[in-house]
Backbone as JSON Lines, residues from 0, in Angstrom:
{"i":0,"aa":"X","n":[-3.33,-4.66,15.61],"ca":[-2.55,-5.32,14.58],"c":[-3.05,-6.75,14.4]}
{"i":1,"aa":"X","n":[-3.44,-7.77,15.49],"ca":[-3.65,-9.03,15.6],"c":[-5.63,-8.75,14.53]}
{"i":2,"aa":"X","n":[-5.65,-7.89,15.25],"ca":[-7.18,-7.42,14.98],"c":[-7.3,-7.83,13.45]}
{"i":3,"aa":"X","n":[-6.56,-6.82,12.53],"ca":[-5.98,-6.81,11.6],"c":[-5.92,-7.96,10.79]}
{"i":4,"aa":"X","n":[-4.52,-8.83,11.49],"ca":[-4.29,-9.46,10.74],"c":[-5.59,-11.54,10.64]}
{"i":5,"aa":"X","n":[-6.25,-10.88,11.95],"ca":[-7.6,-12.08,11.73],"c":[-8.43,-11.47,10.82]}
{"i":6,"aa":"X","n":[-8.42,-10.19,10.38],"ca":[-9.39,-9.4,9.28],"c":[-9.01,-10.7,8.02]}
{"i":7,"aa":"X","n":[-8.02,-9.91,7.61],"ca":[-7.1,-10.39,6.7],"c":[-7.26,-12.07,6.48]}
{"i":8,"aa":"X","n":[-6.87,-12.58,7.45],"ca":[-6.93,-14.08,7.19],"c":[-8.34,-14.75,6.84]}
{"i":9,"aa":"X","n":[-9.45,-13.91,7.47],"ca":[-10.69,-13.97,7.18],"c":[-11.2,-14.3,5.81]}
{"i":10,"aa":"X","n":[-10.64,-12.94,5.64],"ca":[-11.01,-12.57,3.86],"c":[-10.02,-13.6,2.98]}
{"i":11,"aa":"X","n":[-8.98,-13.74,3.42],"ca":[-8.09,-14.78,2.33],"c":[-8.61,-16.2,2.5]}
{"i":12,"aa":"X","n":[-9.52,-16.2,3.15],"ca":[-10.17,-17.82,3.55],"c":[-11.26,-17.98,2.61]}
{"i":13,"aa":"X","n":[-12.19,-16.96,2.76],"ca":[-13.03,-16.23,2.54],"c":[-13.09,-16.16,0.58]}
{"i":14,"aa":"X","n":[-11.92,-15.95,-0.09],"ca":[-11.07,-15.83,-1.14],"c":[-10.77,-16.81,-1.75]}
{"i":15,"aa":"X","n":[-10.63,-17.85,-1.04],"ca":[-10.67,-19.27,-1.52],"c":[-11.39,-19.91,-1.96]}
{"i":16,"aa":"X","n":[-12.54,-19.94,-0.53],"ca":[-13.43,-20.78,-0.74],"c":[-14.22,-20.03,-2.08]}
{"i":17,"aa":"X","n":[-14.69,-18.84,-2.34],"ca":[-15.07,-18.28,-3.26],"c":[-14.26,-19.24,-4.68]}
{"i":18,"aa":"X","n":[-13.09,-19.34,-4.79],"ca":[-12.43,-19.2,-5.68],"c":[-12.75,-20.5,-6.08]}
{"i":19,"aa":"X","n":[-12.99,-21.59,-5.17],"ca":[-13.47,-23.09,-5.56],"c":[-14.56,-23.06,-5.9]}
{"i":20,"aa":"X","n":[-14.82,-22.49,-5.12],"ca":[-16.68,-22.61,-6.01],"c":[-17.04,-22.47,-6.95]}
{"i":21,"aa":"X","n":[-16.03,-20.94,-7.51],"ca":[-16.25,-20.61,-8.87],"c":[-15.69,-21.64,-9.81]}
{"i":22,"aa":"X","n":[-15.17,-22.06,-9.24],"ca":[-14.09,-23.25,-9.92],"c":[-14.91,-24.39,-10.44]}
{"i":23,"aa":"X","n":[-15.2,-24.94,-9.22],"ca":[-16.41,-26.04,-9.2],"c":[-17.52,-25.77,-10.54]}
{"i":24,"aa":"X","n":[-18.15,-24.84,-10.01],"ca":[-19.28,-24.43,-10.61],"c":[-18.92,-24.35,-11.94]}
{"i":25,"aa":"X","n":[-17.98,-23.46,-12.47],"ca":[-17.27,-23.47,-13.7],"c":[-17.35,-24.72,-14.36]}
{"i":26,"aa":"X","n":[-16.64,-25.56,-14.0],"ca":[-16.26,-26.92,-14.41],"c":[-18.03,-27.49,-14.63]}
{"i":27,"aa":"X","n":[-18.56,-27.66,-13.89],"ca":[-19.74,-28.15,-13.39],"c":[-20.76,-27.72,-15.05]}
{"i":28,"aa":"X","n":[-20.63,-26.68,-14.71],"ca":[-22.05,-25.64,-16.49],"c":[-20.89,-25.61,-17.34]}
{"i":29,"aa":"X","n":[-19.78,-25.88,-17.58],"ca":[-18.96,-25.99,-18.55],"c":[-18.43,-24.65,-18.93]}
{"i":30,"aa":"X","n":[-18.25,-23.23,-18.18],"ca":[-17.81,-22.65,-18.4],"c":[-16.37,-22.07,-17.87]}
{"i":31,"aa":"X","n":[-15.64,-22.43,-18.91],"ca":[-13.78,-22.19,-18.49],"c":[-13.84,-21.04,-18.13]}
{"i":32,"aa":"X","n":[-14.06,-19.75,-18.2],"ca":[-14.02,-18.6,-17.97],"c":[-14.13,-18.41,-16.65]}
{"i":33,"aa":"X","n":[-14.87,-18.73,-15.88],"ca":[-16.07,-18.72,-14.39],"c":[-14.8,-20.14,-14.08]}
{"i":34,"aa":"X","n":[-14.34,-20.75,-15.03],"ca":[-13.62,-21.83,-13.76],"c":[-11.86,-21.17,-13.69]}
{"i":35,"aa":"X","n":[-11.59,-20.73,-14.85],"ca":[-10.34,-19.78,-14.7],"c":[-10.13,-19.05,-13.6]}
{"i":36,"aa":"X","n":[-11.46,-17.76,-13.37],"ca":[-11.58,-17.15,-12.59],"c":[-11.48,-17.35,-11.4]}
{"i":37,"aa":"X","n":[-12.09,-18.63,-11.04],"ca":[-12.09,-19.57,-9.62],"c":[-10.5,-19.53,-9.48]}
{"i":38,"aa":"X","n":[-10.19,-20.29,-10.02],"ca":[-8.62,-20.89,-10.23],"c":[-8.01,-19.64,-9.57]}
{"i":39,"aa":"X","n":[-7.86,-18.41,-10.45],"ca":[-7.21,-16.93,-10.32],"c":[-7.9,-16.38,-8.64]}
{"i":40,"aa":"X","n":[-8.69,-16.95,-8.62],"ca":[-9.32,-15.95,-6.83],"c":[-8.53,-17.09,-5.77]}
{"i":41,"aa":"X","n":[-8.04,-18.5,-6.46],"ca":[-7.61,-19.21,-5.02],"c":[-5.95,-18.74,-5.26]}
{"i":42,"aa":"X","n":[-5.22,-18.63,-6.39],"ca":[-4.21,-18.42,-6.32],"c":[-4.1,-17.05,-5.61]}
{"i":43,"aa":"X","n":[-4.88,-15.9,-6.01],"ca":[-4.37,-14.52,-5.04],"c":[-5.07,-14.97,-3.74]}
{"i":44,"aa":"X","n":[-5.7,-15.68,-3.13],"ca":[-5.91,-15.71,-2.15],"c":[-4.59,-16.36,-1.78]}
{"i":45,"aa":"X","n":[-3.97,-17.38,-2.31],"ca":[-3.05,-17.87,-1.74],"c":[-1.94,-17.12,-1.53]}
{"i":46,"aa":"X","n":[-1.22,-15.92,-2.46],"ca":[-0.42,-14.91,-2.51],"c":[-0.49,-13.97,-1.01]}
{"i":47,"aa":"X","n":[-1.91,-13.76,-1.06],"ca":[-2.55,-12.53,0.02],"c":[-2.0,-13.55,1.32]}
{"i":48,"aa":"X","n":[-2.63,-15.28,1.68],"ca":[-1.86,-15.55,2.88],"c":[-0.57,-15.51,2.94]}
{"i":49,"aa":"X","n":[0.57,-15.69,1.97],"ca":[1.55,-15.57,2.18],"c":[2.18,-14.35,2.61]}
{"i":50,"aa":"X","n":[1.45,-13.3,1.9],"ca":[2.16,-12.14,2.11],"c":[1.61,-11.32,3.71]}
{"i":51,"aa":"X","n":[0.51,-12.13,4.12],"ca":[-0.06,-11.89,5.32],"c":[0.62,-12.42,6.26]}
{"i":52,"aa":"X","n":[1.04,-13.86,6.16],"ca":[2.3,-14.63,7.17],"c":[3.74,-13.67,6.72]}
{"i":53,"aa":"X","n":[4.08,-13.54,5.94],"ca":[5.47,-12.67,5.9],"c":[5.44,-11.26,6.6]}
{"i":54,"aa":"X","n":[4.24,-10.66,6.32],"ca":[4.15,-9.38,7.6],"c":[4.18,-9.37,8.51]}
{"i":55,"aa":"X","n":[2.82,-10.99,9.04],"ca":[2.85,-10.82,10.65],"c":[4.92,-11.44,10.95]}
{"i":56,"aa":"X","n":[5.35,-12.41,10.33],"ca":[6.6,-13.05,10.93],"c":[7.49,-11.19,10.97]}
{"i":57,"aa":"X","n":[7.25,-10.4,10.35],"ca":[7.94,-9.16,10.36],"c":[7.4,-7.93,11.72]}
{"i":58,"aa":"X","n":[6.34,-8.44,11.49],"ca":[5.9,-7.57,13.15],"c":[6.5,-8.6,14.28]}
{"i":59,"aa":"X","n":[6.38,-9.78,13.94],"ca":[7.0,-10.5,15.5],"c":[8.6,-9.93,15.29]}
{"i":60,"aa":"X","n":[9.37,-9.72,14.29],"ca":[10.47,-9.3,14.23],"c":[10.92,-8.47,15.09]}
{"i":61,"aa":"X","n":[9.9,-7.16,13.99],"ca":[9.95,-6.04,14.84],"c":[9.66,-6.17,16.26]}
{"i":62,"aa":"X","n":[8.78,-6.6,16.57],"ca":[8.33,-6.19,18.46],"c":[9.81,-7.12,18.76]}
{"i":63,"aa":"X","n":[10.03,-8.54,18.14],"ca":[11.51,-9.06,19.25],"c":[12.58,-7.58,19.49]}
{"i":64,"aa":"X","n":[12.94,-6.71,18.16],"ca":[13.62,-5.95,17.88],"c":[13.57,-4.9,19.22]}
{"i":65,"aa":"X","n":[12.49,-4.51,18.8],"ca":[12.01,-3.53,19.93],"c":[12.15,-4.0,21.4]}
{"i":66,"aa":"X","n":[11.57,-5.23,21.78],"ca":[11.93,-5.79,23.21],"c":[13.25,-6.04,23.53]}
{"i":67,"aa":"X","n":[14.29,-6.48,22.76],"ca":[15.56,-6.33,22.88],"c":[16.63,-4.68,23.15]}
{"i":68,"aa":"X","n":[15.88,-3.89,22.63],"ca":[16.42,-2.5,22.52],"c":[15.0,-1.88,23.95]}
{"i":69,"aa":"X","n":[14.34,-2.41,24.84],"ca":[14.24,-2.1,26.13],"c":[15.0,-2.95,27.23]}
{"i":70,"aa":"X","n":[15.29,-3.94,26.32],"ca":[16.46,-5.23,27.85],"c":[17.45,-4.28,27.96]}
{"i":71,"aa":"X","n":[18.08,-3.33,26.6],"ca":[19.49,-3.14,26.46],"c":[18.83,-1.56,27.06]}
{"i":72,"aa":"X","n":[18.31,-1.17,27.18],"ca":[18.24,0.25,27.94],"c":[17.76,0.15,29.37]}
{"i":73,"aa":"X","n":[17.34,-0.98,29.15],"ca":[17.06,-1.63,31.17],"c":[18.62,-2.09,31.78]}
{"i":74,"aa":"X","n":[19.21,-2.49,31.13],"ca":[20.4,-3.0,31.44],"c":[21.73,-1.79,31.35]}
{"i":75,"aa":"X","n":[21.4,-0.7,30.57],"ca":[22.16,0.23,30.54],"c":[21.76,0.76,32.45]}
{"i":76,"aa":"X","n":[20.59,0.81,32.41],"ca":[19.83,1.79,33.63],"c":[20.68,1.12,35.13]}
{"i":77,"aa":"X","n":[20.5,-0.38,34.56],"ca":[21.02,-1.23,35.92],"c":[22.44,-0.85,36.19]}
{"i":78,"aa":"X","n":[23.47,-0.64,34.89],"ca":[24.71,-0.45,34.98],"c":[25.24,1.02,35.3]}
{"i":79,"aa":"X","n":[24.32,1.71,35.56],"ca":[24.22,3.26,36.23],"c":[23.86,3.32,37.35]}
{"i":80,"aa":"X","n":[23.32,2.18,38.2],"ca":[22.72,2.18,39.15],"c":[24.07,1.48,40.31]}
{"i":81,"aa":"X","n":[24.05,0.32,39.42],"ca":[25.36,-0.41,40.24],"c":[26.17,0.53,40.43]}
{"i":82,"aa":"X","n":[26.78,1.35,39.52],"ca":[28.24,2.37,39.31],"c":[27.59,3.51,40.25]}
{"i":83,"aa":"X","n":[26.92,3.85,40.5],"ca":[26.31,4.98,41.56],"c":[26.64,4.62,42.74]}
{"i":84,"aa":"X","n":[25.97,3.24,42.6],"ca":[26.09,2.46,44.46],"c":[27.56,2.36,45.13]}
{"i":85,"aa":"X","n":[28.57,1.4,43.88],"ca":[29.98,1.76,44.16],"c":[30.64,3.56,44.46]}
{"i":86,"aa":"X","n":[30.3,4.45,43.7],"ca":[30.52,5.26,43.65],"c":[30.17,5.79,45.08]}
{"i":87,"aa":"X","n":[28.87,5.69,45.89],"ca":[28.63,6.51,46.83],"c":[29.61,5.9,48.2]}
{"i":88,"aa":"X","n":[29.51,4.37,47.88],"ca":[30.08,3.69,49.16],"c":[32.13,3.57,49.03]}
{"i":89,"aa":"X","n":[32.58,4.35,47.86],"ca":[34.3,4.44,47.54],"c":[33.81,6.37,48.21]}
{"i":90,"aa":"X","n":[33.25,6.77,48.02],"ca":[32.77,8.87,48.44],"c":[32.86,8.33,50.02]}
{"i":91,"aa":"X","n":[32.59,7.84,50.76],"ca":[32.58,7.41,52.13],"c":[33.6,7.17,52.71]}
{"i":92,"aa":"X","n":[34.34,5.92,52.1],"ca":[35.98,5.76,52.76],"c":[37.1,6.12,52.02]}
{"i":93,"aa":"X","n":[37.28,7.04,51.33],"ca":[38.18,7.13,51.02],"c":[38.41,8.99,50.94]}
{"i":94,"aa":"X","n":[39.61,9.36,50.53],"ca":[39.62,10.57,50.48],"c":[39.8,11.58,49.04]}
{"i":95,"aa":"X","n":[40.35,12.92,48.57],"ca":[39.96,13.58,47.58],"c":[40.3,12.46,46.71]}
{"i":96,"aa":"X","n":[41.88,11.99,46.35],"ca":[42.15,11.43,45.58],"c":[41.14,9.85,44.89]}
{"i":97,"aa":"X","n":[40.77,9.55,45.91],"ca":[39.79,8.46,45.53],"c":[38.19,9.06,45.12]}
{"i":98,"aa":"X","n":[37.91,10.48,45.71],"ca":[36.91,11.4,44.45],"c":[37.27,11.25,43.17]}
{"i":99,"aa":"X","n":[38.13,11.32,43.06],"ca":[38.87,11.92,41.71],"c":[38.89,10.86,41.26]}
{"i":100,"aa":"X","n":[38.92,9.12,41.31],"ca":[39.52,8.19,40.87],"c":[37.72,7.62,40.71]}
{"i":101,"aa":"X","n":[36.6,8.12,41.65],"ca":[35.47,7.81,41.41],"c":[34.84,8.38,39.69]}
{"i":102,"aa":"X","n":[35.07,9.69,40.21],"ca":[34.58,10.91,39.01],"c":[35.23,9.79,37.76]}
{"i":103,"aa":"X","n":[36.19,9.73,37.49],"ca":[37.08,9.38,36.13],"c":[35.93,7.87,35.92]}
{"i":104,"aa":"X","n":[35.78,6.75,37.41],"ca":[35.16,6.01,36.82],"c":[33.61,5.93,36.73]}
{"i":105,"aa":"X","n":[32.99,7.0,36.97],"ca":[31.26,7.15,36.7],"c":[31.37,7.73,35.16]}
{"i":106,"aa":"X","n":[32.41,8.31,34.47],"ca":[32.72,8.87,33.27],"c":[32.7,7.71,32.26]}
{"i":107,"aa":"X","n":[33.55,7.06,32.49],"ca":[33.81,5.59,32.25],"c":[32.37,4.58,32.13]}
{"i":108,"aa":"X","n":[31.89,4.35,32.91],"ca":[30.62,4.04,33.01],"c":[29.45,4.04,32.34]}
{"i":109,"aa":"X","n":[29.36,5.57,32.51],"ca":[28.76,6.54,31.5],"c":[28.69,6.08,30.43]}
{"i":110,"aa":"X","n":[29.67,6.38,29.78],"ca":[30.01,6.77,28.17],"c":[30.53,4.83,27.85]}
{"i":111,"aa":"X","n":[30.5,4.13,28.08],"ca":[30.19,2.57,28.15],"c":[28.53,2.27,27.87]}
{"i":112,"aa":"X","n":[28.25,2.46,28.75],"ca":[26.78,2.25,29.03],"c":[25.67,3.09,27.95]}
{"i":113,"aa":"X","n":[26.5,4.58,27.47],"ca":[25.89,5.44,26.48],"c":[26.14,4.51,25.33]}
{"i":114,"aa":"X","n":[27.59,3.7,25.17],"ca":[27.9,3.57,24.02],"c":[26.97,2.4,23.7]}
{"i":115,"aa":"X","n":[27.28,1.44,24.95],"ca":[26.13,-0.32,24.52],"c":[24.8,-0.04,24.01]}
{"i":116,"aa":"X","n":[23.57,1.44,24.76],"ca":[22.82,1.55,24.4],"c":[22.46,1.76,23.39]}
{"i":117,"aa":"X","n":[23.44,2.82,22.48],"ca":[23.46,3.25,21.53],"c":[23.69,1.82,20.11]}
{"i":118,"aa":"X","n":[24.86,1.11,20.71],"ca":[25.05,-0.24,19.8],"c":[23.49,-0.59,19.7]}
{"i":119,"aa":"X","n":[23.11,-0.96,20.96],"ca":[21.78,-1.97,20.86],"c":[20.87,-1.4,20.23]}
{"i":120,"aa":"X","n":[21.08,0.13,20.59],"ca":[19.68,0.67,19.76],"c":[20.03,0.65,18.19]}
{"i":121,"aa":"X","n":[20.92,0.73,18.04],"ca":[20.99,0.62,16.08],"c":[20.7,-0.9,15.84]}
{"i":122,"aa":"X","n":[21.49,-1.57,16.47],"ca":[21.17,-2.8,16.12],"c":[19.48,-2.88,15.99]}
{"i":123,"aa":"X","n":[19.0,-2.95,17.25],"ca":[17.59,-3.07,16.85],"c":[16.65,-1.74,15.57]}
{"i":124,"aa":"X","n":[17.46,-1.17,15.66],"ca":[16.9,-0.71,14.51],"c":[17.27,-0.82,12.95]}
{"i":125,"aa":"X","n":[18.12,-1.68,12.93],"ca":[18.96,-2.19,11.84],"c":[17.75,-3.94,11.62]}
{"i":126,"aa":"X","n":[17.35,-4.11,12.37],"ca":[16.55,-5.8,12.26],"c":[15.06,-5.12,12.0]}
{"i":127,"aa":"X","n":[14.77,-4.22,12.48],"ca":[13.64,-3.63,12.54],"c":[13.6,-2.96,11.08]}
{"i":128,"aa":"X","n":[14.16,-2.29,10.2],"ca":[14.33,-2.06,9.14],"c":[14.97,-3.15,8.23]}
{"i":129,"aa":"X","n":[15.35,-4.14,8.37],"ca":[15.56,-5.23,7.62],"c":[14.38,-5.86,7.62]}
{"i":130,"aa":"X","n":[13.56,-6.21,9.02],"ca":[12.11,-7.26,8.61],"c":[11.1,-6.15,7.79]}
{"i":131,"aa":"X","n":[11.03,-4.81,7.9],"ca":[10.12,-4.2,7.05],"c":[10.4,-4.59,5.64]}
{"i":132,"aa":"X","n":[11.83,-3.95,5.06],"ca":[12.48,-4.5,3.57],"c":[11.73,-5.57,3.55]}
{"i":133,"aa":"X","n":[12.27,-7.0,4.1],"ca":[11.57,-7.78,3.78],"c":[10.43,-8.05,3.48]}
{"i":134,"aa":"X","n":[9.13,-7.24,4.52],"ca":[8.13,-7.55,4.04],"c":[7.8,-7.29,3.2]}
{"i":135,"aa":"X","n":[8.45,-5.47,2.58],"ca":[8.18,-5.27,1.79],"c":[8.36,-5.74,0.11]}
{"i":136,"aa":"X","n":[9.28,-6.83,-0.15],"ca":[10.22,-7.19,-0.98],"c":[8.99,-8.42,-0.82]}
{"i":137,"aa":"X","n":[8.61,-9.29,-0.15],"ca":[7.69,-10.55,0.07],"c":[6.19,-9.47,-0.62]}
{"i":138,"aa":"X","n":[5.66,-8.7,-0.25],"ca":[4.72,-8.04,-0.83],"c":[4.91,-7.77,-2.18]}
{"i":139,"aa":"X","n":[5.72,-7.02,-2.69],"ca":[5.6,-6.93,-3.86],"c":[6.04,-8.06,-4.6]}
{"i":140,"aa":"X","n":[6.57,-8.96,-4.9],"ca":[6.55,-10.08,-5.37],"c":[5.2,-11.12,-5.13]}
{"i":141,"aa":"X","n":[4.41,-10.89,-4.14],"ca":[3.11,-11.29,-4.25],"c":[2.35,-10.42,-4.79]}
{"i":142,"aa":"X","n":[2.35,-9.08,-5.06],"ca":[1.66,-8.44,-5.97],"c":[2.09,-8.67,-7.68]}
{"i":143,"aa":"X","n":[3.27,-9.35,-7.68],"ca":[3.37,-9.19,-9.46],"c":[2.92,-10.26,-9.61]}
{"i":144,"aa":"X","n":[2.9,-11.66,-8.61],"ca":[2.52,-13.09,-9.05],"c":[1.29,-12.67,-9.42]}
{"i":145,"aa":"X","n":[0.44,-11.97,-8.33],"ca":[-0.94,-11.51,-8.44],"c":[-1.39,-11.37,-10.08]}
{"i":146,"aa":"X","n":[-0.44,-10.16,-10.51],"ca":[-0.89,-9.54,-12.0],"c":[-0.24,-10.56,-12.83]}
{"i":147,"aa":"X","n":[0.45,-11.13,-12.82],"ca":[0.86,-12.21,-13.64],"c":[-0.17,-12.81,-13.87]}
{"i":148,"aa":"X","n":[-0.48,-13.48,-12.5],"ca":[-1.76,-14.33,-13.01],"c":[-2.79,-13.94,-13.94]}
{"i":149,"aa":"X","n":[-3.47,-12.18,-13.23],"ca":[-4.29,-12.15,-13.56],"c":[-4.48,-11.57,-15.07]}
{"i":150,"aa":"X","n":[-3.3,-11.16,-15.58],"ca":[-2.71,-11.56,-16.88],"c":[-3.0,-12.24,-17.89]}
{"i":151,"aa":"X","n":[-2.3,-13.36,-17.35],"ca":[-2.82,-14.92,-17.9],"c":[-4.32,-15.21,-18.26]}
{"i":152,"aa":"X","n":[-5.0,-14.64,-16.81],"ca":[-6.66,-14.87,-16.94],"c":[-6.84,-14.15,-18.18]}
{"i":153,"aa":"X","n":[-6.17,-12.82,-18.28],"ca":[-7.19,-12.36,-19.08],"c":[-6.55,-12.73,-20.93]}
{"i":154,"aa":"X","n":[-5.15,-12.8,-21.29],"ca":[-5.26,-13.41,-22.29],"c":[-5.94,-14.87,-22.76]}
{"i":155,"aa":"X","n":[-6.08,-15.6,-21.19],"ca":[-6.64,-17.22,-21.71],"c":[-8.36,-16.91,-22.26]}
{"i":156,"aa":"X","n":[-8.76,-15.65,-21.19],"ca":[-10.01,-15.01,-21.58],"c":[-10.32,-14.49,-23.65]}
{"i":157,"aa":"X","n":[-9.22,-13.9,-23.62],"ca":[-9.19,-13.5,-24.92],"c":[-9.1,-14.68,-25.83]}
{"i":158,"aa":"X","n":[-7.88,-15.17,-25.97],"ca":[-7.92,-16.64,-26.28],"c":[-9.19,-17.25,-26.33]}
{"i":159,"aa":"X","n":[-10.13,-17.38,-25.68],"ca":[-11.35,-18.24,-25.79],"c":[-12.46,-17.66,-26.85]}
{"i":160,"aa":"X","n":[-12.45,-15.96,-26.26],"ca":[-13.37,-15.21,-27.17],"c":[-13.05,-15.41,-28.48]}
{"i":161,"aa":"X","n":[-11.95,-15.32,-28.48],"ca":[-11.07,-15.44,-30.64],"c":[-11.41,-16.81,-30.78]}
{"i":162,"aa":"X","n":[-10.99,-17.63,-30.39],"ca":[-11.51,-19.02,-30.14],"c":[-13.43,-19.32,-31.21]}
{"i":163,"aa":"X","n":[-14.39,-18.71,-30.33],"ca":[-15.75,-18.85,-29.98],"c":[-15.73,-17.72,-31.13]}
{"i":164,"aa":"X","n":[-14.95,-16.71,-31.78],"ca":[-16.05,-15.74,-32.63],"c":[-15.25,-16.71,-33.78]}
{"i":165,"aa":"X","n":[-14.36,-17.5,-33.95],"ca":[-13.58,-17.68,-34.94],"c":[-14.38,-19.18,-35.9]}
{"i":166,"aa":"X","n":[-15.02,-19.29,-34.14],"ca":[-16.22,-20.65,-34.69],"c":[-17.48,-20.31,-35.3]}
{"i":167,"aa":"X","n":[-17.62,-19.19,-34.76],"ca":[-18.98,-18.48,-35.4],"c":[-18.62,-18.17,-36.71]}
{"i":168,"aa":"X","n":[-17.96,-17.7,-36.81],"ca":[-17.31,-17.5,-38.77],"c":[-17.14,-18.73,-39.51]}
{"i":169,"aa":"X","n":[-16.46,-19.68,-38.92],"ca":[-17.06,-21.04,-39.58],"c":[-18.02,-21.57,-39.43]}
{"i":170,"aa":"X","n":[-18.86,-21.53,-38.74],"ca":[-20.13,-21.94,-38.86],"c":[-21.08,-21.27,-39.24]}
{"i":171,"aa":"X","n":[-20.53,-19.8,-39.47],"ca":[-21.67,-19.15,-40.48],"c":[-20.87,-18.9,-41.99]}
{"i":172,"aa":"X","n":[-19.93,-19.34,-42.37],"ca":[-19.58,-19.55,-43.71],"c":[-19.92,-20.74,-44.35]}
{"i":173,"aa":"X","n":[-19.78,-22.4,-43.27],"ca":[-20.23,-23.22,-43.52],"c":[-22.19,-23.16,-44.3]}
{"i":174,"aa":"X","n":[-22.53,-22.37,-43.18],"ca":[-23.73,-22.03,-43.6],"c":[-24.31,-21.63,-45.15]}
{"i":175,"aa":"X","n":[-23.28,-20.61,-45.48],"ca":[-23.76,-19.73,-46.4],"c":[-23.15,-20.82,-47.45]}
{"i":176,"aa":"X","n":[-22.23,-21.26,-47.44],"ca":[-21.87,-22.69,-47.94],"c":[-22.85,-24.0,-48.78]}
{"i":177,"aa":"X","n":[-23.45,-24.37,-47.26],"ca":[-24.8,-24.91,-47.55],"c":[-25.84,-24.05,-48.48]}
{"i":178,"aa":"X","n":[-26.48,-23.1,-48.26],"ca":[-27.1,-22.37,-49.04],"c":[-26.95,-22.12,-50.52]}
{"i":179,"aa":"X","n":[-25.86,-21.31,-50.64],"ca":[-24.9,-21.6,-52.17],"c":[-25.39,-23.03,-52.86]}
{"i":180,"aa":"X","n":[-24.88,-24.28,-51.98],"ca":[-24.65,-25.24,-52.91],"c":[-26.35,-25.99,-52.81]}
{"i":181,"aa":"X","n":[-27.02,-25.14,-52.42],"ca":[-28.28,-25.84,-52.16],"c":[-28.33,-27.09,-51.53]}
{"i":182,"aa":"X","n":[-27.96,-27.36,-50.38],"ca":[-27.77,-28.52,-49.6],"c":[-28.9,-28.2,-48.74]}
{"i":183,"aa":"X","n":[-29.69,-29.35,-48.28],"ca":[-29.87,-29.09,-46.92],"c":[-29.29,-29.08,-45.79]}
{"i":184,"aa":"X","n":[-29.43,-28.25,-44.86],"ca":[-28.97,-28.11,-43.97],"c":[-29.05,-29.0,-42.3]}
């Protein structure tokens, strides 16, 4: 998982720096398109770390989740163990009636100890399915920023092309313009 998530951070670094460059460079030969694009690779890179820190904070969730729901089944184990020990050393001095008063409380015990485990185990599986939601709810909201953006890129893209053919039509009407009126050009 750690493996994983240094993959990940790699590439979103990795995503950036790409994304400046293009940026840079863009700006640099004067092309908005190539610097848009830059722009659009640092913002999903920036989305991708977030949504990479919201998973891993959801696996530390989960594993707390999980390590809490082995304290509470270690602690169930201990409270079966103690109630045994009482149990064997009340079987020693005492007679049927204090069997009988043992039995009722290893029952007791029992079904205590069944019940806490059982609490703890939902609980932890109640946090453990809440940090997934979450991640999952943090993911997809970094996936629509994602297409939003890349959205944007592509109407500002369009925008430029209508832009650039809309100049070519004036400057080749201007042309034919000139010609017509016998101007030089």
């Amino acid at each position: 998982m750690e493996h994983n998530n240094a993959e990940q951070a790699r590439a979103g670094l990795i995503g950036s720096i790409k994304g400046k460059v293009k940026e840079a460079f863009g700006a640099v030969t004067g092309n908005d398109s190539l610097t848009a694009e830059g722009q659009l690779d640092q913002v999903e890179a920036q989305h991708r770390k977030k949504a990479n820190a919201a998973e891993a904070v959801a696996d530390a969730e989960a594993a707390e989740a999980q390590s809490q729901k082995a304290e509470a089944r270690s602690a169930g184990a201990d409270a079966r163990v103690q109630v045994s020990s009482r149990a064997a050393s009340a079987e020693q001095l005492i007679d049927s009636q204090a069997a009988a008063q043992k039995r009722a409380a290893e029952q007791d015990a029992h079904q205590l100890a069944a019940a806490a485990s059982a609490q703890a185990e939902q609980d932890a599986q109640r946090r453990v399915t809440g940090a997934e939601a979450r991640a999952r709810l943090e993911s997809e909201q970094a996936r629509e920023k994602s297409e939003a953006a890349a959205e944007d890129h592509q109407d500002s893209v369009r925008a430029a092309a209508s832009a650039r053919a809309e100049a070519d039509r004036l400057r080749s009407e201007a042309h034919e313009l000139t010609k017509d009126a016998d101007l030089p050009e």
